[in-house]
N, C-alpha and C positions, 0 to 999 in steps of 0.2 A: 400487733401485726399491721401491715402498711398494705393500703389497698392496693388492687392491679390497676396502673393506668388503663385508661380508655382508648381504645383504637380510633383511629380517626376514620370515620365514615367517608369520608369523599378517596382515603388512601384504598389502592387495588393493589394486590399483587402483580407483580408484571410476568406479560405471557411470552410464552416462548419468540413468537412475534416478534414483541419487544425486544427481546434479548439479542436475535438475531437483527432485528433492525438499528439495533446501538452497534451491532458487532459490523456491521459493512458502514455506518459512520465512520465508524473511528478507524476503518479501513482505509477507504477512500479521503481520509484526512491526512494519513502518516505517508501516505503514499502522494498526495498534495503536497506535503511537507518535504519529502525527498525531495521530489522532481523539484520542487522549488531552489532548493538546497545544488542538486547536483546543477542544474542552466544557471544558478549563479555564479559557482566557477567554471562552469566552461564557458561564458563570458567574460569572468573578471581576468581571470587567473590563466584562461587557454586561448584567448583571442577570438572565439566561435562568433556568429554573427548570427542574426535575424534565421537567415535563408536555411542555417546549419539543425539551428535550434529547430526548425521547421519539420525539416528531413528527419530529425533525430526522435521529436515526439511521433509523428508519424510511424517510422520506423518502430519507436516503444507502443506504441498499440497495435498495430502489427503484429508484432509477439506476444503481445500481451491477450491477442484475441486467436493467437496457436494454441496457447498457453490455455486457456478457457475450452478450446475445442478437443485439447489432450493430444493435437502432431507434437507439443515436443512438450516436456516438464522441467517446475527450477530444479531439481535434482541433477536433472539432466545439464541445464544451465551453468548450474555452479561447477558440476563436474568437469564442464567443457573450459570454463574458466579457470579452474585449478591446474586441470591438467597441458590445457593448449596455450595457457597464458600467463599463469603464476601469479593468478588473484584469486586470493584465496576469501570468500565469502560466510561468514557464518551469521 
C-alpha cells in the first residue's frame, strides 16, 4: 500500500471571498480587454478620434452605471439591438 501524501500546511482552502474576488478580476479584465479591442477599431478601421473615444467611454459608463442601478438591463440591451438594429449579440 502506498502512503497518503501530506497536505501542505501553509495550503488553505479558498473562501467564498476569494472566489468572488477572482470572479470580478477576471471580470473587470475581459471587459479591459473588450474595450481595448472595440477603441482599436474604431480608431484604426472607423476613423474615431481622441474627443469620440472620450464621449464614447463616458457614454459606456453611463450605462453601465443604469445597468448596475437596474433603469435598464443587457437583456433589455440586446433585445433593443436585435430588434431596432439587426445586431444580434450572444
Amino acid at each position: 500500500m502506498t502512503k497518503p501524501k501530506k497536505t501542505n500546511p501553509r495550503r488553505r482552502p479558498a473562501t467564498q471571498a476569494d472566489v468572488e474576488r477572482a470572479r470580478d478580476t477576471a471580470v473587470k479584465d475581459a471587459v479591459r480587454a473588450s474595450m481595448a479591442i472595440f477603441f482599436t477599431v474604431l480608431l484604426d478601421k472607423e476613423q474615431a478620434d481622441k474627443e469620440i473615444l472620450q464621449r464614447v467611454w463616458k457614454e459606456v459608463n453611463d450605462l453601465s452605471e443604469s445597468i448596475k442601478l437596474g433603469y435598464v438591463s443587457l437583456p433589455d440591451l440586446k433585445r433593443t439591438l436585435r430588434e431596432e438594429y439587426d445586431v444580434e449579440i450572444d
